[in-house]
C-alpha positions in Angstrom: -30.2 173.3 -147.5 -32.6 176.1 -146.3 -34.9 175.0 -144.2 -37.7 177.3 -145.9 -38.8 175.9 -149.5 -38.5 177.8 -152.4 -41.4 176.5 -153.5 -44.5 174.3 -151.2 -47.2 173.3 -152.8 -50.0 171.5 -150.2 -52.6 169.3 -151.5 -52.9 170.7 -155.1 -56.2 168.9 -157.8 -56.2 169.5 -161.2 -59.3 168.1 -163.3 -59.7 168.2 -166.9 -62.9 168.3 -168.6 -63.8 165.7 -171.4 -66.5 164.1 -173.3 -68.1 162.4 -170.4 -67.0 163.8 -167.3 -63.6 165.2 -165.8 -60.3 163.8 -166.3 -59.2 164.2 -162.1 -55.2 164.5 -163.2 -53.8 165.3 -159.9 -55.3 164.3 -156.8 -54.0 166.1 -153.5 -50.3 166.6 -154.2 -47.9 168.4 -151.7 -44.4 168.5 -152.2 -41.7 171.2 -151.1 -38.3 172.0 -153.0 -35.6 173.6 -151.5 -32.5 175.8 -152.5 -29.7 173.8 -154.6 -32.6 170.6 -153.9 -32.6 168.1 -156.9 -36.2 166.7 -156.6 -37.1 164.5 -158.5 -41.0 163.1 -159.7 -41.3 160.0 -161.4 -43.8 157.4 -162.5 -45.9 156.0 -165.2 -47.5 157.8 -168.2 -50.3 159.6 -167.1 -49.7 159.3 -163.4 -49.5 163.6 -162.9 -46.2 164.1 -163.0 -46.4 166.9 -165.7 -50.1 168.5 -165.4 -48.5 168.8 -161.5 -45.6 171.4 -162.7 -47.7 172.9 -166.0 -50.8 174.0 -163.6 -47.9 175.4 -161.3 -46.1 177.1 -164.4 -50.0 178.7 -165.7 -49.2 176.4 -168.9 -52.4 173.8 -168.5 -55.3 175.3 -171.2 -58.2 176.7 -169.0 -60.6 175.0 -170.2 -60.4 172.5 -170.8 -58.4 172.5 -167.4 -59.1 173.8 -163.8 -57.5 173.9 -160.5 -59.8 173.4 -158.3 -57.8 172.8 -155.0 -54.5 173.6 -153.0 -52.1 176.2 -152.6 -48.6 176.9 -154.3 -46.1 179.7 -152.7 -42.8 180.5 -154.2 -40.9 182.5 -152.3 -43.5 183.5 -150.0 -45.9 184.4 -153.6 -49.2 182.8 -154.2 -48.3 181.1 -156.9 -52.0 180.2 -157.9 -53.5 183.7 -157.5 -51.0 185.5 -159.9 -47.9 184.3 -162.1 -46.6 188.2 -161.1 -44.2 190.0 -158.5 -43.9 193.6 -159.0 -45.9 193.7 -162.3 -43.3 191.1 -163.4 -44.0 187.7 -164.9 -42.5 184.8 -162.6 -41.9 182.4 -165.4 -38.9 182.9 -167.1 -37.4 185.0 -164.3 -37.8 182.9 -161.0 -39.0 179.5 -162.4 -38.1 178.1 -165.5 -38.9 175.1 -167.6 -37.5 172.5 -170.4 -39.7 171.1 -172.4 -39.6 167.3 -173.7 -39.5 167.9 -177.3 -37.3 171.3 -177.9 -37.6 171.3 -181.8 -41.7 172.3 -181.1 -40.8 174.4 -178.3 -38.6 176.6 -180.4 -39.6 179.1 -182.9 -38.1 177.8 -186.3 -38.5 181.4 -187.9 -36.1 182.6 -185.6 -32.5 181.7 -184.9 -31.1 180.6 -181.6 -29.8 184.1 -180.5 -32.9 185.6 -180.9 -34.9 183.6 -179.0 -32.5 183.6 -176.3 -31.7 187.4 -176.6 -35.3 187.7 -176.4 -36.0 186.1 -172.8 -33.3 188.6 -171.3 -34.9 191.8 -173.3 -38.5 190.8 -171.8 -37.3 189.9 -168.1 -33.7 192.1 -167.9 -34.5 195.1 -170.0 -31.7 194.7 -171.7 -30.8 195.9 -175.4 -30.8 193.5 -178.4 -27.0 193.9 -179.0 -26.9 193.2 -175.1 -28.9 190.0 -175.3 -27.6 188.5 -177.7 -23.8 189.0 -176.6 -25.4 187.5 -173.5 -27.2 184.7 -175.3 -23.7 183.7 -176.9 -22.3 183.4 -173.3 -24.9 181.5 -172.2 -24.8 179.1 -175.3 -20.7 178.7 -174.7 -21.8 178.0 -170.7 -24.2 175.4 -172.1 -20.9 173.4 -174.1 -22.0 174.3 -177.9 -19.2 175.1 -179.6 -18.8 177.9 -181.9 -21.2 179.7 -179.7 -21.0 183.1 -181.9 -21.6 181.1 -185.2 -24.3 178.8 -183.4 -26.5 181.7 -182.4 -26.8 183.1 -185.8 -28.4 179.8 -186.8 -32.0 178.4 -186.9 -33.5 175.5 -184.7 -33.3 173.1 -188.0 -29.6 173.4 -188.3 -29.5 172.0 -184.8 -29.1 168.5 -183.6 -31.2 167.2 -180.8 -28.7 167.0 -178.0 -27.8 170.9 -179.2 -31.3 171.6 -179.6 -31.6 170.4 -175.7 -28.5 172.7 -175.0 -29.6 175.7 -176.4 -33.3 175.1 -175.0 -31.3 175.0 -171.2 -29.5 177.9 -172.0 -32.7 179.7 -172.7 -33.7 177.9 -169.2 -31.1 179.8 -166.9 -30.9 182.9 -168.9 -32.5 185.1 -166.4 -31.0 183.0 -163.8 -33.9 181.4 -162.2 -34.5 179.9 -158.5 -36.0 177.0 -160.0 -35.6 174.9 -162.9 -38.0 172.5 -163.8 -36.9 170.0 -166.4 -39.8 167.6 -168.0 -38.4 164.6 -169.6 -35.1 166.7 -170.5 -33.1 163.7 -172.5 -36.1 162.2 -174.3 -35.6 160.9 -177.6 -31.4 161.8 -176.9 -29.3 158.7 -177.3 -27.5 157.3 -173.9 -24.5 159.3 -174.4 -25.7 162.8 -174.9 -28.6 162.0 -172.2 -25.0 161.8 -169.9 -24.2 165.0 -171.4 -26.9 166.8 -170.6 -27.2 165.6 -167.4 -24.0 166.4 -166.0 -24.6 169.8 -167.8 -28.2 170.3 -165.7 -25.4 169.4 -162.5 -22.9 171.4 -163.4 -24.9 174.5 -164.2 -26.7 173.6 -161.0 -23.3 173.5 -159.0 -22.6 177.0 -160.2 -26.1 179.0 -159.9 -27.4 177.0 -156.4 -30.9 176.8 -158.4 -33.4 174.2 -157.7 -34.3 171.7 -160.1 -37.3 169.5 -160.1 -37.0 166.5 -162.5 -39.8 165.0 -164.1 -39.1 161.5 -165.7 -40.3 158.0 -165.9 -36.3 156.8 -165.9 -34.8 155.6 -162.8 -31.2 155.6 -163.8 -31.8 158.9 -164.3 -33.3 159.8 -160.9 -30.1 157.5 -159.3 -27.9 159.9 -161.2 -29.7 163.2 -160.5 -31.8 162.7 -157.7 -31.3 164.2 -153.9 -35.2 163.5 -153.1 -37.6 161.3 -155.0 -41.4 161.6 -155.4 -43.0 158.4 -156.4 -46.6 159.2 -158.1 -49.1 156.9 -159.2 -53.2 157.8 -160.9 -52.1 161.6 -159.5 -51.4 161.1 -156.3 -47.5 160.9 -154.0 -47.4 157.2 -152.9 -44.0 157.5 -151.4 -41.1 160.1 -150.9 -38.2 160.1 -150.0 -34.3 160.4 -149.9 -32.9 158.7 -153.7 -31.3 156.1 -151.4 -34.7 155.9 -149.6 -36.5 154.9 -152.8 -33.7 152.8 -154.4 -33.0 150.6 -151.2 -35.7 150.9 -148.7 -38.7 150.9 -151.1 -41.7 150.8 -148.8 -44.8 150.7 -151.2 -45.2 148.1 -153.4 -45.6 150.7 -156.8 -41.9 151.5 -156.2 -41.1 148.5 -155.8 -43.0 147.6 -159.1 -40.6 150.0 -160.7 -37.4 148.9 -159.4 -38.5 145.3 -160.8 -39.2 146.6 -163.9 -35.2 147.9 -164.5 -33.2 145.9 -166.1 -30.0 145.7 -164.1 -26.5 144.5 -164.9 -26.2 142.2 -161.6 -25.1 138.8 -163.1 -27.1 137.5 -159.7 -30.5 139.1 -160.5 -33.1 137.7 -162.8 -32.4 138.6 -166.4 -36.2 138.8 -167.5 -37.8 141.9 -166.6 -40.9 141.5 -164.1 -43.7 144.1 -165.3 -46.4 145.3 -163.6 -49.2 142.9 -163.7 -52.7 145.2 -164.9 -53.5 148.8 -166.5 -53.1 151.7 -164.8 -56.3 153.6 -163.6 -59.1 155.2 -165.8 -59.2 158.5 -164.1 -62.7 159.6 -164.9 -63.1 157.1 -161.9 -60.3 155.9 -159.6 -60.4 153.8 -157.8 -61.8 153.8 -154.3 -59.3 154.0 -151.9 -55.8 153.0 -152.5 -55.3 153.6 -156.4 -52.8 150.7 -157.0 -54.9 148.8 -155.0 -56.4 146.6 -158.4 -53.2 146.1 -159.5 -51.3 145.1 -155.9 -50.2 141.9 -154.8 -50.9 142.6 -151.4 -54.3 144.2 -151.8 -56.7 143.8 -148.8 -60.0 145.2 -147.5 -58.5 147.9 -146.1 -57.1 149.2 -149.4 -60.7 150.5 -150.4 -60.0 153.2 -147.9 -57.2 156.1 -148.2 -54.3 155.0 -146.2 -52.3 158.0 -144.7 -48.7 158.8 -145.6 -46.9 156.6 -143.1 -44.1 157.9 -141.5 -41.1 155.7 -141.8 -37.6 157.2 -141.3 -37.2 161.4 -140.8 -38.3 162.4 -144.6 -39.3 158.7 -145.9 -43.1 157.7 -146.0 -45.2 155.7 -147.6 -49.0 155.7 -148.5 -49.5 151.7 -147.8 -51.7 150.2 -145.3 -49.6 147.7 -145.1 -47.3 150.0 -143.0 -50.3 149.8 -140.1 -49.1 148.7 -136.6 -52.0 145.7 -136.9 -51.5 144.8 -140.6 -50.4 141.5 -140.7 -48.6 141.5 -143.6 -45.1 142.1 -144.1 -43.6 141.4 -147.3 -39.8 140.6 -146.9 -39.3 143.0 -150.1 -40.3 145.8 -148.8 -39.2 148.4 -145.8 -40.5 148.5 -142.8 -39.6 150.6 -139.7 -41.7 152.3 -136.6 -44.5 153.7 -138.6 -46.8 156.7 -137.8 -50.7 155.2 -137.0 -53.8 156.7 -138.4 -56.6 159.2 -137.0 -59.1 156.8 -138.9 -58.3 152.9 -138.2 -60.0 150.8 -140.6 -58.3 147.7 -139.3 -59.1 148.3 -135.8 
C-alpha cells in the first residue's frame, strides 16, 4: 500500500438547510484511502455515510446543501475548490460512483451501450463506433453475457443484478483511481449480492483502484473490507483494520452493531439484541458524545467530546471510556494502552 492517500479528507461538515434550522449531516470527518485500499464506511441510516462521499463527488444540491468546513485532496487536487484537472472533470475519470438504485440512475431512453459509449466519448475522446466496441468489452469484463446483444438493449430489459453489472461497468469505464460504491447490492437477493461482490474484487484485483464502500451490512464489510469506518449522527466513532472492528470492537456503537447480526454460532444467543433508543435529531445533537443518550455506559464525561483514542497502530476509538482514569471497563469491549487527552474532563 502507498503510503500517500489517494484521497484525505480532514475534518469535512456538511449542513443542510430545512424548515427550522440546518440539518448538520457530517460533523468533522477525516478519513484517508489508499491505492488498491478497500475502505469501508458503515452505520445506521442517516448517520453520514452518503452525504460524506456525494459532497466529495459535487452531487449534494447547493442549496439546500453547504460545506462549510474541511479539506479533500485527491491526488494532490483540492478536491473542494474544483471537480477539474486540466479543464477536465474528475468524476467519471479519476473517481467514480455506483449508485444504490441503478434502474433511476440510468437513462431508460437510452440503451446500455450508449450510456456507456457515452462516458468514454466525454472523458477519452473517443469515437462512438469506438465507445461502444469498448462498452461491449467492458460489459463482457463485468460477466453479462451476450455482451454485443446486451448493449443494444434498454435499462427495462435488464434485471437488477445486470442492471448493477452494467451500472459497474459504466463505473470503471475510464478506469478510475477510485471507486466508490453506495449500497452496491441493495434490493439484490443473497446470491447475486455474492456476485457482485466478488466482481467489485475481481475488477479490483486487476485495475489496483480504490474502493470505498458505503453500507449498513456487516457481512458485507467482513467480506470486502481491508479498513472499516464506524460512523454514528455524522461523525467517525471508531476505525480501524476489518479484524479490528469485528474482534476488538472498542466503542460501544460497534459493539451495538455486532449484537445486532444475527450469527449462525449454535453457542450465541438466537434473539437479536437491538439498540435500545432513536438515533439523534440532527438539527440538535447531542452535546458531547452523540451516542451518549443511547449508551449503556454513559457518564458525565460523555457531555464532552472525547478524542479519538489511540489503541493499536491504525485502531481508535472516540470513547471516554478508553481514558487512563475511567473506571470503567466493560469486559466486552477492547482495551489496550490508550493515547490521553489535551483537555481532561475526568481529571
Amino acid at each position: 500500500m502507498s503510503s500517500s492517500p489517494l484521497l484525505s479528507v480532514r475534518d469535512l461538515r456538511v449542513d443542510f438547510a430545512a424548515h427550522g434550522g440546518r440539518v448538520q449531516a457530517v460533523r468533522g470527518v477525516s478519513l484517508d484511502v489508499h491505492r488498491g485500499q478497500t475502505l469501508a464506511i458503515v452505520g445506521e441510516s442517516g448517520c453520514g455515510k452518503s452525504v460524506t462521499v456525494q459532497s466529495l463527488m459535487g452531487l449534494i444540491p447547493t442549496p439546500p446543501g453547504r460545506i462549510h468546513g474541511g479539506s479533500a485532496t485527491l491526488m494532490g487536487h483540492d478536491l473542494l475548490a474544483s471537480k477539474m484537472i486540466d479543464g477536465q472533470d474528475i468524476r467519471g475519470r479519476l473517481v467514480s460512483m455506483i449508485f444504490q438504485d441503478p434502474m433511476s440512475s440510468l437513462n431508460p431512453t437510452m440503451n446500455i451501450g450508449d450510456q456507456i459509449a457515452e462516458t468514454l466519448q466525454v472523458h477519452k475522446g473517443l469515437s462512438h463506433a469506438d465507445a461502444f466496441r469498448r462498452a461491449i468489452e467492458l460489459l463482457d469484463m463485468s460477466k453479462i453475457p451476450e455482451a454485443g446483444r446486451r448493449a443494444k438493449q434498454y435499462p427495462f430489459e435488464f434485471s437488477g443484478g445486470m442492471l448493477q453489472r452494467a451500472m459497474i461497468a459504466m463505473s470503471i469505464a475510464c478506469e478510475p483511481a477510485i471507486l466508490i460504491a453506495d449500497e452496491p447490492t441493495t434490493a439484490l437477493d443473497v446470491t447475486i449480492q455474492a456476485q457482485i461482490l466478488d466482481l467489485l474484487k475481481e475488477l479490483q484485483a486487476e485495475t489496483g483502484m480504490a474502493i470505498v464502500l458505503i453500507t449498513h451490512d456487516l457481512g458485507v464489510v467482513a467480506r470486502m473490507a481491508d479498513r472499516v469506518l464506524v460512523m454514528y449522527a455524522g461523525e467517525i466513532v471508531e476505525q480501524g483494520s476489518v479484524d479490528d472492528i469485528f474482534y476488538r470492537s472498542a466503542h460501544p456503537y460497534t459493539l451495538g452493531l455486532r449484537r445486532a447480526m444475527p450469527s449462525n454460532d449454535p453457542q450465541m444467543s438466537q434473539s437479536l439484541l437491538a439498540i435500545e433508543g432513536s438515533p439523534p435529531d440532527l438539527f440538535d445533537p447531542p452535546k458531547g458524545c452523540g451516542y451518549h443518550p443511547r449508551c449503556e455506559h454513559a457518564m458525565q464525561a460523555c457531555l464532552e467530546s472525547p478524542p479519538a483514542y489511540g489503541l493499536d497502530p491504525g485502531h481508535s476509538s472516540r470513547c471516554w471510556l478508553h481514558h487512563e482514569q475511567t473506571s470503567q471497563r466493560p469486559d466486552a469491549l477492547y482495551f489496550q494502552s490508550s493515547q490521553g487527552a489535551d483537555h481532561d474532563p475526568l481529571g
